[in-house]
N, C-alpha and C positions, 0 to 999 in steps of 0.2 A: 504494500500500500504506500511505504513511503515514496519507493521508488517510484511508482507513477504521482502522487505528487510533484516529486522532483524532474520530471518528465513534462507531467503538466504547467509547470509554472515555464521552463528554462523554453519549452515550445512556445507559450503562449506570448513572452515575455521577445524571442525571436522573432513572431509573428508583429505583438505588436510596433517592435520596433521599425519594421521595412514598412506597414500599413503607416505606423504615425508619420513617417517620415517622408513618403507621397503628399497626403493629406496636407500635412503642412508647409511644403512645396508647392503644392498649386494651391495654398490658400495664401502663400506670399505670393506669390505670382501675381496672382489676380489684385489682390488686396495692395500690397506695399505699392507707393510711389517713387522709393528711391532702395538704392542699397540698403542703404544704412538700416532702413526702418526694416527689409527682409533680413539681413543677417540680426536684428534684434527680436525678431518675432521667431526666428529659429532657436537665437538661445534660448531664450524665455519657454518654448514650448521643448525644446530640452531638459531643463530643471524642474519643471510641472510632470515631464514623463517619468523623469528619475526618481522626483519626490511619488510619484503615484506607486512606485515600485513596494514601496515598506506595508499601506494598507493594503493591495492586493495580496501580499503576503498572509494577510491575516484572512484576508476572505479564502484563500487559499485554505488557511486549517478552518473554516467556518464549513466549507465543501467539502471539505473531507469528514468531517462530522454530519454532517445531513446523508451523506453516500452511505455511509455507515451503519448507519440508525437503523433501528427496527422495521421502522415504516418503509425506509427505501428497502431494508431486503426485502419484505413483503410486498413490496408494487413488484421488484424485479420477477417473484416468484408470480405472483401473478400476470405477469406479461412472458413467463415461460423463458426468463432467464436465470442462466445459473449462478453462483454466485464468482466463478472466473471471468466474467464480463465486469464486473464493477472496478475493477484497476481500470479497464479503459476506457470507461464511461468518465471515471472521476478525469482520467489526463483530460480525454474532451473538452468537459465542464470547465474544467481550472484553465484550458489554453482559451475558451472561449470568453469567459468570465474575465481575464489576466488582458487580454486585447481588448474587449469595450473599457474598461478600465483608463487602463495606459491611453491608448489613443484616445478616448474622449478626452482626458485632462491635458495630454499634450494638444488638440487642438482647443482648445479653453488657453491654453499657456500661450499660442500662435494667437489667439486674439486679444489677451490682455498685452502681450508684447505690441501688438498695433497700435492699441491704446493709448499703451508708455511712451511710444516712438513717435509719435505724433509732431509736427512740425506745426 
């Protein structure tokens, strides 16, 4: 179980990095008027990504706690799974959960950078 945690987060955490990192490229793109204010809106949505890194963490064992539980064995048992599918349900959940995360707050970061950068 840990292992797919540690599976779940380092994919998720992967994923979101190459997603936030588009995302907030064509959001300077569009949005910045000069350099300066895209290379500020890049940082700023850098250290929103990073900082989002430590609470995803914790959502991380919060998911791994709900997969766990009684209730999720018995939906799996009743939906005719075994209980060898729940490691890669949980990596699922955690790389899915770990990328709206990350990328929402690193674009939230890419807009309060425009904010800041403002001329």
């Amino acid at each position: 179980m840990i292992f797919a945690i540690i599976i779940g987060f380092f994919t998720g955490a992967f994923i979101a990095y190459h997603l936030s990192r588009r995302l907030v490229a064509n959001l300077s793109q569009r949005m910045a008027r000069d350099d300066h204010q895209r290379r500020y809106m890049r940082s700023v949505a850098v250290i929103f990504g990073a900082v989002s890194l430590a609470p995803s963490i914790f959502f991380t064992v919060m998911a791994a706690a709900v997969v766990n539980s009684d209730r999720a064995a018995a939906t799996f048992e009743r939906l005719g799974l075994t209980g060898a599918i729940t490691p890669a349900m949980l990596s699922v959940a955690l790389m899915v959960v770990i990328t709206i995360i990350v990328s929402a707050t690193a674009v939230a970061g890419a807009l309060f950078g425009y904010l800041a950068a403002r001329k």
